[in-house]
C-alpha positions as CSV (number, residue, x, y, z in Angstrom):
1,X,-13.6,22.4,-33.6
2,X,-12.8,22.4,-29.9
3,X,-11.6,19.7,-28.3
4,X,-11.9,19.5,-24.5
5,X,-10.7,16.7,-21.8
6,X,-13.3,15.5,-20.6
7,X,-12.4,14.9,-16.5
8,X,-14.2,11.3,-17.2
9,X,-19.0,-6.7,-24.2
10,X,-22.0,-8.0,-26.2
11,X,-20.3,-11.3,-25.3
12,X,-20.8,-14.3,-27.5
13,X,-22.4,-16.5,-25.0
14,X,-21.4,-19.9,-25.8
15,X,-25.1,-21.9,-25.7
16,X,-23.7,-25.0,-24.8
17,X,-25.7,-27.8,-26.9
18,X,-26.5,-31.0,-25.2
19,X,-27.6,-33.6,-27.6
20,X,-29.5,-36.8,-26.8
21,X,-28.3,-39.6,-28.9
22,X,-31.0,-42.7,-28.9
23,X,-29.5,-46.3,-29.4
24,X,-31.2,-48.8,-31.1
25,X,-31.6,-52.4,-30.2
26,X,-31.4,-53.8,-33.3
27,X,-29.2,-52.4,-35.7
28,X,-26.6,-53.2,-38.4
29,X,-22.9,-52.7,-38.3
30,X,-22.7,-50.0,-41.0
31,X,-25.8,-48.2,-39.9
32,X,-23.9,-48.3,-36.5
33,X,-20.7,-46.5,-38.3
34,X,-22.6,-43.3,-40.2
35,X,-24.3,-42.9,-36.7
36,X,-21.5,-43.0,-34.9
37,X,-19.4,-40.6,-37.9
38,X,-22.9,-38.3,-37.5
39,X,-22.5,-37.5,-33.7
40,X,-18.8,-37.0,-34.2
41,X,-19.5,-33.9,-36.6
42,X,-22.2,-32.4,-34.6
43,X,-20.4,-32.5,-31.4
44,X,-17.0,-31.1,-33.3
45,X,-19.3,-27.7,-34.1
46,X,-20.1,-26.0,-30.7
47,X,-21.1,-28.8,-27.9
48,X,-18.6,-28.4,-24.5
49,X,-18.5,-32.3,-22.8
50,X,-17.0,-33.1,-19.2
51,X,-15.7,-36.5,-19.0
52,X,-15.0,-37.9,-15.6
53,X,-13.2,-41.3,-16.1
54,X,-11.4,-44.4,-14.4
55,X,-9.9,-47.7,-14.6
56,X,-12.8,-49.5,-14.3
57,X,-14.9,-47.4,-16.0
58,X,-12.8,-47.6,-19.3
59,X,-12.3,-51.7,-18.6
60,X,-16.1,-51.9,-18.3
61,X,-16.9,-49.7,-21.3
62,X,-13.7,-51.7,-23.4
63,X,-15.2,-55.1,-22.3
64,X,-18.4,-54.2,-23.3
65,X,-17.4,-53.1,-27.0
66,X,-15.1,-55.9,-27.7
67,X,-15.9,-59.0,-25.6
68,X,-18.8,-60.8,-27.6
69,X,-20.1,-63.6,-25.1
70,X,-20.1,-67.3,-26.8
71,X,-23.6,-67.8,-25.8
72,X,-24.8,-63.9,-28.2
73,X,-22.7,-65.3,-31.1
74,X,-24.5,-65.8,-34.2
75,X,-24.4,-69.7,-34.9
76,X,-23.6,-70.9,-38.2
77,X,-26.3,-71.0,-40.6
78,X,-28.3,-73.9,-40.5
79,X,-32.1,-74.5,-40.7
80,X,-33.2,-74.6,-37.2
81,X,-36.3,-77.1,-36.3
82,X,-37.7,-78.3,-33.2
83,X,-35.5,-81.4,-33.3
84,X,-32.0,-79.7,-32.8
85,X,-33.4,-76.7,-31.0
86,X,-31.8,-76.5,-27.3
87,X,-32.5,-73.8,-24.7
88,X,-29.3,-72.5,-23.7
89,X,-28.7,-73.1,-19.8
90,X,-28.8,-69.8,-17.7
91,X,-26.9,-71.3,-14.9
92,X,-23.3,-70.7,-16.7
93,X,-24.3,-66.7,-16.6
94,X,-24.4,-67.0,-12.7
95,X,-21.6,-69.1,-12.1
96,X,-19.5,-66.4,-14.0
97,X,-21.3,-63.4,-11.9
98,X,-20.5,-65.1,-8.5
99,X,-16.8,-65.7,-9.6
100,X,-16.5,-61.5,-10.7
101,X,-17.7,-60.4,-7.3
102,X,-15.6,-62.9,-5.1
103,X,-12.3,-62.2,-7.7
104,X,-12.9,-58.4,-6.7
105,X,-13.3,-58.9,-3.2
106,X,-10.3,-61.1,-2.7
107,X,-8.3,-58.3,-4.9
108,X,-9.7,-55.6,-1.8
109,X,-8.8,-57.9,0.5
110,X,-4.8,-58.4,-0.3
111,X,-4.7,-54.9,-1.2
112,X,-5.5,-53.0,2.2
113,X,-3.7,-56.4,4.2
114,X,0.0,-55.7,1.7
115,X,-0.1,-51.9,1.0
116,X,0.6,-51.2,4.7
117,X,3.8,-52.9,4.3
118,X,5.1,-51.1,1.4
119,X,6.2,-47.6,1.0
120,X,3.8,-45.7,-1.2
121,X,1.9,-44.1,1.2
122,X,5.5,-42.3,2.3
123,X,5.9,-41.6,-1.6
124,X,2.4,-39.9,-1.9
125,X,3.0,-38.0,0.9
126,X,6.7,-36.6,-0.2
127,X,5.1,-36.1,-4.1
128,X,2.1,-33.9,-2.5
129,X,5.1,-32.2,0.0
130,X,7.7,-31.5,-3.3
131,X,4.3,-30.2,-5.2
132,X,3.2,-27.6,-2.2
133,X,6.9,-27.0,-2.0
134,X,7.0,-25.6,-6.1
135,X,3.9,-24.1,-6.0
136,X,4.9,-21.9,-2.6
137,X,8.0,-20.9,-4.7
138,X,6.4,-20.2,-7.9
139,X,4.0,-17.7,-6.1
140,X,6.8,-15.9,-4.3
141,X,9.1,-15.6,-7.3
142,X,5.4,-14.3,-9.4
143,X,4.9,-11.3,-6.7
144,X,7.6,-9.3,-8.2
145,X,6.5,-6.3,-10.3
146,X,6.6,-7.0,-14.0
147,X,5.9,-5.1,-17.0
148,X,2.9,-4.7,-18.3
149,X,1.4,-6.3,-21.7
150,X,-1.4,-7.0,-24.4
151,X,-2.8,-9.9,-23.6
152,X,-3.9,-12.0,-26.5
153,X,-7.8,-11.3,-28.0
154,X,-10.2,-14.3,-27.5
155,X,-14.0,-15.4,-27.9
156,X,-15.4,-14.6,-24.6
157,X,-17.9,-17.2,-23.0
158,X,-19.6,-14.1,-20.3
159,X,-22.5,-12.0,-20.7
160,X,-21.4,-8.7,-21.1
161,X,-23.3,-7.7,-17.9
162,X,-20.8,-10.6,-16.4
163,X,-18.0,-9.1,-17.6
164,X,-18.7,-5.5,-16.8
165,X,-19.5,-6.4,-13.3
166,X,-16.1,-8.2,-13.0
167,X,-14.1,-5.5,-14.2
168,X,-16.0,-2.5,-12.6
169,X,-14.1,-3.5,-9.7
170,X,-10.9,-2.2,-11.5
171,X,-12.3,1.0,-12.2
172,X,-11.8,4.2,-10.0
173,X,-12.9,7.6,-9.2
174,X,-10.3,9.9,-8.5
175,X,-10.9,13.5,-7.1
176,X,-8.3,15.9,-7.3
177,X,-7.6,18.4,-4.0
178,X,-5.5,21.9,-4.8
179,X,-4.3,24.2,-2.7
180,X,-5.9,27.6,-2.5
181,X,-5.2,30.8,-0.7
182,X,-8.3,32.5,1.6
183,X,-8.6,36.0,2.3
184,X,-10.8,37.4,4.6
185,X,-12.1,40.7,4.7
186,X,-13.6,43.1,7.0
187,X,-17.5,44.8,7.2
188,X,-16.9,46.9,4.5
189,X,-15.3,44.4,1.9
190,X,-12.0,45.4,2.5
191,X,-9.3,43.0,2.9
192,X,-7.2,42.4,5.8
193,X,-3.8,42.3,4.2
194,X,-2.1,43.6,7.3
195,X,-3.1,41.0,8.9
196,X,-0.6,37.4,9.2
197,X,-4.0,35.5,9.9
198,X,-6.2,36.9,7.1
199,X,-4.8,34.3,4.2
200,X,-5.3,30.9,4.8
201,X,-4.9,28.1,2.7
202,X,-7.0,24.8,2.4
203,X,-7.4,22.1,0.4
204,X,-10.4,22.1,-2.1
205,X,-11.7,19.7,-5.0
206,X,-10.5,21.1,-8.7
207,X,-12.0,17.8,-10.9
208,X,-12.5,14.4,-10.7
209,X,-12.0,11.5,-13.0
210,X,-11.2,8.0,-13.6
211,X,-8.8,5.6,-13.4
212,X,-7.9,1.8,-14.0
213,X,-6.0,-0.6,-11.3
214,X,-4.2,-2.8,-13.5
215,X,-1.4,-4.2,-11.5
216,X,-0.9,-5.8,-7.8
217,X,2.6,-6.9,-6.3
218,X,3.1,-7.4,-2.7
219,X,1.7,-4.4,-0.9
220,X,1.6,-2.2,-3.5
221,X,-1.3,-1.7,-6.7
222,X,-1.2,0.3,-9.9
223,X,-3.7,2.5,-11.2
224,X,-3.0,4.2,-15.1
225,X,-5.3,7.4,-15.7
226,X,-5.0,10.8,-17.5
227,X,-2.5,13.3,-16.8
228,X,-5.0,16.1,-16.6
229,X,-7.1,14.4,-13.7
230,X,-4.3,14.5,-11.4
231,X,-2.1,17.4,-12.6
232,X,-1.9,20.3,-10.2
233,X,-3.3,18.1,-7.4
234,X,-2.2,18.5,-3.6
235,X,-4.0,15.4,-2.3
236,X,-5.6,12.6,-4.7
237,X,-8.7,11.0,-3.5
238,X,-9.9,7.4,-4.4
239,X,-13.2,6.2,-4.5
240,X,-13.3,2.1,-4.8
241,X,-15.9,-0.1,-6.3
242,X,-17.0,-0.8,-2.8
243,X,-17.3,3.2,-1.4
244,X,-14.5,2.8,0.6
245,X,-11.7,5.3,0.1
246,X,-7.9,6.2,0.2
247,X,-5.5,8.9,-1.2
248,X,-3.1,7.6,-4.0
249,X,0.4,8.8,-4.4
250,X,2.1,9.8,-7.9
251,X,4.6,7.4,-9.4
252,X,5.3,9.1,-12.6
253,X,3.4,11.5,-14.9
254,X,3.7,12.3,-19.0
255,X,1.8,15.6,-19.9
256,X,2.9,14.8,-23.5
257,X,0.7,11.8,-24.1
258,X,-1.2,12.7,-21.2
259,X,-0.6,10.1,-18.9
260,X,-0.2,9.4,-15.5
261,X,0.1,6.6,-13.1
262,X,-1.0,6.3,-9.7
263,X,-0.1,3.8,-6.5
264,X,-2.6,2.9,-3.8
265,X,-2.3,0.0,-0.6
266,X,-2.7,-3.0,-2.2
267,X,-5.5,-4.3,0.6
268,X,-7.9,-2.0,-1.1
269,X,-8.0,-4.1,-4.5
270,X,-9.7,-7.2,-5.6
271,X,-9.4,-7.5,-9.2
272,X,-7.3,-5.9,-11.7
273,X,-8.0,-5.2,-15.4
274,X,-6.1,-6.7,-18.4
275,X,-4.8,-4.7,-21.6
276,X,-6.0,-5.8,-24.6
277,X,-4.3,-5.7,-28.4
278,X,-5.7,-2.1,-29.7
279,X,-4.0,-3.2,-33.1
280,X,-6.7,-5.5,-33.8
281,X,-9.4,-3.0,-33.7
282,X,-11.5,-2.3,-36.7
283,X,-13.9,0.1,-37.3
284,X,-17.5,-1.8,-36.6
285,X,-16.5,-3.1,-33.3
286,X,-18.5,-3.2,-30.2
287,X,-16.7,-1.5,-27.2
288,X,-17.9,-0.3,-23.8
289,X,-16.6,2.5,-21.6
290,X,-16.7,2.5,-18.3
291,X,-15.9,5.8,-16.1
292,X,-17.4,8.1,-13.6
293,X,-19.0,10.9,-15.2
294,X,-19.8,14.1,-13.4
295,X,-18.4,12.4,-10.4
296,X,-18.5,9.6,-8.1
297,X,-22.0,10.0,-7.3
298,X,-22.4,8.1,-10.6
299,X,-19.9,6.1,-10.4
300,X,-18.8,3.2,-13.1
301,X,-21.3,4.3,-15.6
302,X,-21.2,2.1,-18.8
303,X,-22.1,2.9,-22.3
304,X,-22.1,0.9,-25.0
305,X,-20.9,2.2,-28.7
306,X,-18.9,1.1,-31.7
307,X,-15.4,2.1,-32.9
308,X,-15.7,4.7,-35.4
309,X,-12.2,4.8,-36.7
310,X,-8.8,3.5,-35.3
311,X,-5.8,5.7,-35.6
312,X,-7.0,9.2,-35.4
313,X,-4.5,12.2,-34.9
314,X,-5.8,14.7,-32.8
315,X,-4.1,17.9,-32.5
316,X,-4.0,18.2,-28.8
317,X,-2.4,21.7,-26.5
318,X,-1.1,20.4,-23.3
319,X,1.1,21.7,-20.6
320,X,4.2,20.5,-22.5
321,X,2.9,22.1,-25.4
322,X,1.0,21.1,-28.6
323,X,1.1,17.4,-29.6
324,X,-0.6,15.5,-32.4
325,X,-2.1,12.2,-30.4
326,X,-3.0,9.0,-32.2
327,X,-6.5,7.5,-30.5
328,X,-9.2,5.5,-31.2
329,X,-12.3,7.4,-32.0
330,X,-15.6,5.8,-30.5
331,X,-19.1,6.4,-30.2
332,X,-19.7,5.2,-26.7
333,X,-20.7,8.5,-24.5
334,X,-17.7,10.0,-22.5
335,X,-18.8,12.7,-20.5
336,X,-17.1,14.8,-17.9
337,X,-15.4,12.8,-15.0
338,X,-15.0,9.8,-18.1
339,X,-10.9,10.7,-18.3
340,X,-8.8,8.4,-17.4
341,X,-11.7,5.5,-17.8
342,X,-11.5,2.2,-19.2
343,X,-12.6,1.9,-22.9
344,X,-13.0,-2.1,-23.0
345,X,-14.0,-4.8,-26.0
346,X,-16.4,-7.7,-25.8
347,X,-13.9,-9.9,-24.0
348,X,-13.7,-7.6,-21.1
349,X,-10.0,-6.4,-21.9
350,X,-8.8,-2.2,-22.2
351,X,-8.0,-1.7,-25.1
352,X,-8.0,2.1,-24.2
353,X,-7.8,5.2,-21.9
354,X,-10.3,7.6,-22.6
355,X,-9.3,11.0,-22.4
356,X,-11.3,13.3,-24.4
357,X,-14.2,14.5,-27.0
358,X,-15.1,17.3,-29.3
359,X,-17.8,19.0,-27.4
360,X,-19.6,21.6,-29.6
361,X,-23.2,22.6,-30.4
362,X,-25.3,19.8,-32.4
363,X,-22.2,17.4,-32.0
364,X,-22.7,13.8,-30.8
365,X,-20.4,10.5,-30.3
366,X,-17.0,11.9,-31.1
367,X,-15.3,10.3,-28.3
368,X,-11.6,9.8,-28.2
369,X,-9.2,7.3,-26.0
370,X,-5.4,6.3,-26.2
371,X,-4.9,3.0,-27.7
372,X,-3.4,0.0,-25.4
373,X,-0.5,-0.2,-27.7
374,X,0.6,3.4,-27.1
375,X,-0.1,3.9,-23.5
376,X,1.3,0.0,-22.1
377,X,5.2,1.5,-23.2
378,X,4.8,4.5,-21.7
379,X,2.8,2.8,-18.4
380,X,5.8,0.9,-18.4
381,X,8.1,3.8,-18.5
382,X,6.9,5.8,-15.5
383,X,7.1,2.7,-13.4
384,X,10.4,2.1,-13.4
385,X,11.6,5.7,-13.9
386,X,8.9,8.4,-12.8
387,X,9.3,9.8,-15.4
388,X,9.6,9.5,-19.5
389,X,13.3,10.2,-21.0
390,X,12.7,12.1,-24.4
391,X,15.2,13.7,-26.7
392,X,15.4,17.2,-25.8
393,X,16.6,20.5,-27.5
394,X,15.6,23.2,-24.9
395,X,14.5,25.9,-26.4
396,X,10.5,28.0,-26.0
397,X,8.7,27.6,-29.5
398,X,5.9,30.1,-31.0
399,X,4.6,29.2,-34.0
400,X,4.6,32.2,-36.6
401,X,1.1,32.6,-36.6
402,X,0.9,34.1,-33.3
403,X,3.8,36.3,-33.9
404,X,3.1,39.6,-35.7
405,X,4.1,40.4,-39.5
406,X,6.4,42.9,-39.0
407,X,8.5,40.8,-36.8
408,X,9.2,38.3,-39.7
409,X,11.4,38.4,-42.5
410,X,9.5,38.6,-45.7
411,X,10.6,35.2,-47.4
412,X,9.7,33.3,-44.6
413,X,6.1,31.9,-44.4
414,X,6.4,28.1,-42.6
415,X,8.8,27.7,-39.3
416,X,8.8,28.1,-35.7
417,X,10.0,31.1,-33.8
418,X,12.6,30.3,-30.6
419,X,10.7,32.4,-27.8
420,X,13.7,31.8,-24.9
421,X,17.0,28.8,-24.5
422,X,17.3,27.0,-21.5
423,X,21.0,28.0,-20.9
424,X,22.2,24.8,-20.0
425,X,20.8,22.4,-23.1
426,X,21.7,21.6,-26.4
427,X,20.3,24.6,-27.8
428,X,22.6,26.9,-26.3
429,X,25.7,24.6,-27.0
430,X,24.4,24.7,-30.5
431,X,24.5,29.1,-30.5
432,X,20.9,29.4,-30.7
433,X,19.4,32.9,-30.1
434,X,16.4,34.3,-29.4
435,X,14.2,35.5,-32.3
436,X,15.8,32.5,-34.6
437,X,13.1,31.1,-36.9
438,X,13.7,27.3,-37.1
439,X,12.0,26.1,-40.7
440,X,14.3,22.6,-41.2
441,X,15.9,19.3,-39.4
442,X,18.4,17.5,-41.1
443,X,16.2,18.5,-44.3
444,X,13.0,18.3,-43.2
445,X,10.6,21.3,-43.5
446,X,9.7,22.1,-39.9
447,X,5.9,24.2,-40.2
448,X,4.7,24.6,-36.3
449,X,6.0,23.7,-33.0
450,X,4.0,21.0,-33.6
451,X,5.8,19.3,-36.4
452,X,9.1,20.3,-34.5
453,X,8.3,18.0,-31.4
454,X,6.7,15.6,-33.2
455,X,9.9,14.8,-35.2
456,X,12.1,15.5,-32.4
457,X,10.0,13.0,-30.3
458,X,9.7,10.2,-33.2
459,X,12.9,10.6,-35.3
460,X,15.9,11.5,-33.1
461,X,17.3,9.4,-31.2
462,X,19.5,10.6,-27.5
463,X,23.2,11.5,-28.6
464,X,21.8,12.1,-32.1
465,X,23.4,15.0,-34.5
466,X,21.1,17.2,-35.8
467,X,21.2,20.0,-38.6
468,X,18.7,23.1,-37.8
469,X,17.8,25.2,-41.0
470,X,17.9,28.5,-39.2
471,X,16.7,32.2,-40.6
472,X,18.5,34.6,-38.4
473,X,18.7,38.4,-39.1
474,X,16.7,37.6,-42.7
475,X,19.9,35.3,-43.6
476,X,19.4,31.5,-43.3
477,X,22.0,29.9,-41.6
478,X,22.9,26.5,-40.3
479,X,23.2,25.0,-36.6
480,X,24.0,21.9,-34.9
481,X,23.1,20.3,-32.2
482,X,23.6,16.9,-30.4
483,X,20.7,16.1,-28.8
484,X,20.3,15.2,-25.0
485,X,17.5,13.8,-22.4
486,X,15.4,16.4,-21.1
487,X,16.8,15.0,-17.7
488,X,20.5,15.8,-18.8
489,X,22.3,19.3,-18.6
């Protein structure tokens, strides 16, 4: 197969239910109870309610559920005739009605003629000062740049075309300027090589992609996208959500896990896009991904698909050499201009970088993107140091399959050929030499270059010891090694 980098929620809406509950005017107690227990239970399942409440609505409401007036009472039970019935006099009803309303306004009245006098108007004030105070503080201690995480999975309560347009504004197109030498020629064809004037070099588009803003502090925002949409680049162009555009500088780059992250001026951005949990992905869910395939011109394109499969390991040959990537395999399209895109879940959150796709005759929806939980560390990384520290042994690998027979001793059919030894790494402290045939470390059979990095990369650890089963001459031999940072001599 051939894979290529491609230079690229249904939410549950929450219907709210709104329930009418009837009242009776004649009912009994324990009817009254499994009515009351019945709403309880219905509103429990799915209903959202807004309460507004104060004093004197919860004295009113409390008076009318305990307070039974003298005159509704039920009487004792005796026979009633015309004799002792009496009409009840209605007048009592009034006289307690006046007295309410004049209690209430002679309560107004002493309140606005005393609260003048007395000092909690001062105390409201100073409260509402102290509380302006903590939030001003709060916001300047928040704009300092923190690390990025996974933010916690939940039920959404948007339409996924809600939540698509909210985060589109997150999403990027990035075009990538190189340098490139012009030479003119004369009539004829020939070129002018005498001539200091005839080669010239401008600036011209190589590939676009994508990329996600994710982070805002003070005047500066963060965008994470592939390492292959901005590698080689001169100038970087960015294309906002609203057309407008600016040129992004470089903060740090991983060609390894093909990674990159980008800085902009933080006036440009409006919303930035949260990282989601990829651990809690399973095969069946619905994701989006959102990109700018074949361009700008069609920018934040979104397709919808499933996840095929979570922890996929794609052999992948980048400019650091061959490297077997975990990602999440999807369905949604990813075409070209896609990389560096946001593949999102129902609840609007990345949960992945999508970065390529086997593209071969009569092959359909085998898209591929980093998972959150790989790419945050390595986001987080670059940030602070430009660049990602890994264990390193410096030495040029072939594997032995591109290295002719003859050139092999005969008992040795698994390894990895050293090709050249940076002179100043751990390599050449060790003695390595050119044409050694590495094939162990510390015990482990070591097949390709690729199993050689991938245990360097995931099992040593900076200022380890390692032991190197080495076949030099046709004679197998042992080396050691203590490890360094590929930024260390």
């Amino acid at each position: 197969m051939d894979f290529k980098h491609e230079n690229e929620l249904e939410n549950y809406q929450s219907n709210s239910s709104e329930m009418n509950n009837t009242n009776s005017e004649e009912v009994s107690l324990e009817k009254l109870k499994d009515e009351s227990h019945s709403v309880n239970n219905v509103n429990s399942v799915d209903a959202t309610f807004s309460v507004e409440s104060s004093n004197n609505g919860r004295e009113s409401e409390n008076q009318e559920e305990t307070s039974i007036p003298v005159e509704m009472a039920a009487p004792p039970y005796t026979v009633q005739t015309r004799s002792n019935y009496k009409p009840e006099p209605k007048i009592r009803k009034a006289k307690g009605f006046v007295s309410t309303i004049a209690a209430g306004v002679i309560g107004s009245v002493l309140t606005l003629a005393v609260l003048p006098h007395t000092n909690y108007m001062s105390n409201f004030n100073q409260s509402n000062q102290d509380t302006a105070s903590t939030t001003t503080a709060t916001t300047a201690t928040n704009k300092t740049v923190q690390p990025v995480t996974a933010q916690p999975t939940s039920v959404s309560t948007n339409s996924v075309a809600d939540t698509v347009e909210q985060l589109s504004k997150a999403i990027v197109g990035i075009v990538n300027y190189q340098q490139q030498q012009q030479q003119t020629t004369d009539i004829w064809g020939n070129s002018n090589s005498s001539d200091s004037n005839s080669n010239t070099s401008e600036s011209v588009e190589s590939g676009s992609g994508s990329g996600v803003i994710f982070q805002k502090n003070n005047n500066t925002a963060y965008i994470v996208t592939n390492n292959h949409v901005v590698e080689g680049a001169s100038k970087l162009e960015i294309s906002l959500y609203d057309g407008q555009k600016t040129t992004a500088e470089v903060v740090g780059t991983d060609a390894l896990t093909d990674l990159a992250v980008l800085k902009i001026d933080a006036k440009y951005v409006t919303t930035t896009a949260n990282f989601g949990d990829s651990s809690k992905l399973r095969p069946g869910d619905q994701v989006y991904a959102i990109g700018n395939p074949l361009g700008v011109d069609l920018s934040r394109t979104v397709t919808q698909g499933i996840v095929s499969a979570t922890n996929r390991t794609i052999s992948v040959s980048t400019s650091a050499g061959d490297w077997d990537t975990t990602v999440i395999q999807t369905d949604a399209a990813i075409n070209p201009g896609n990389s560096g895109g946001a593949l999102i879940n129902t609840q609007g959150q990345v949960i992945g970088i999508n970065s390529l796709k086997i593209s071969e005759t009569g092959v359909e929806g085998l898209g591929f993107a980093i998972p959150s939980n790989d790419f945050i560390p390595i986001v987080n990384q670059l940030i602070k140091n430009g660049k990602i520290d890994r264990p390193y042994l410096g030495v040029g690998l072939a594997d032995l399959n591109q290295v002719p027979q003859m050139y092999l001793p005969q008992n040795v059919t698994a390894g990895v050929l050293v090709m050249n030894i940076d002179s100043n790494s751990a390599a050449a402290k060790a003695g390595f030499q050119a044409k050694d045939i590495i094939v162990s470390m510390n015990g482990t059979k070591i097949a390709n270059s690729s199993e050689l990095r991938k245990y360097l990369y995931t099992k040593v650890q900076i200022g380890d010891t390692i032991k190197f089963g080495v076949y030099r001459d046709g004679k197998q031999i042992t080396l050691t090694a203590k490890i360094t940072a590929n930024s260390e001599g």
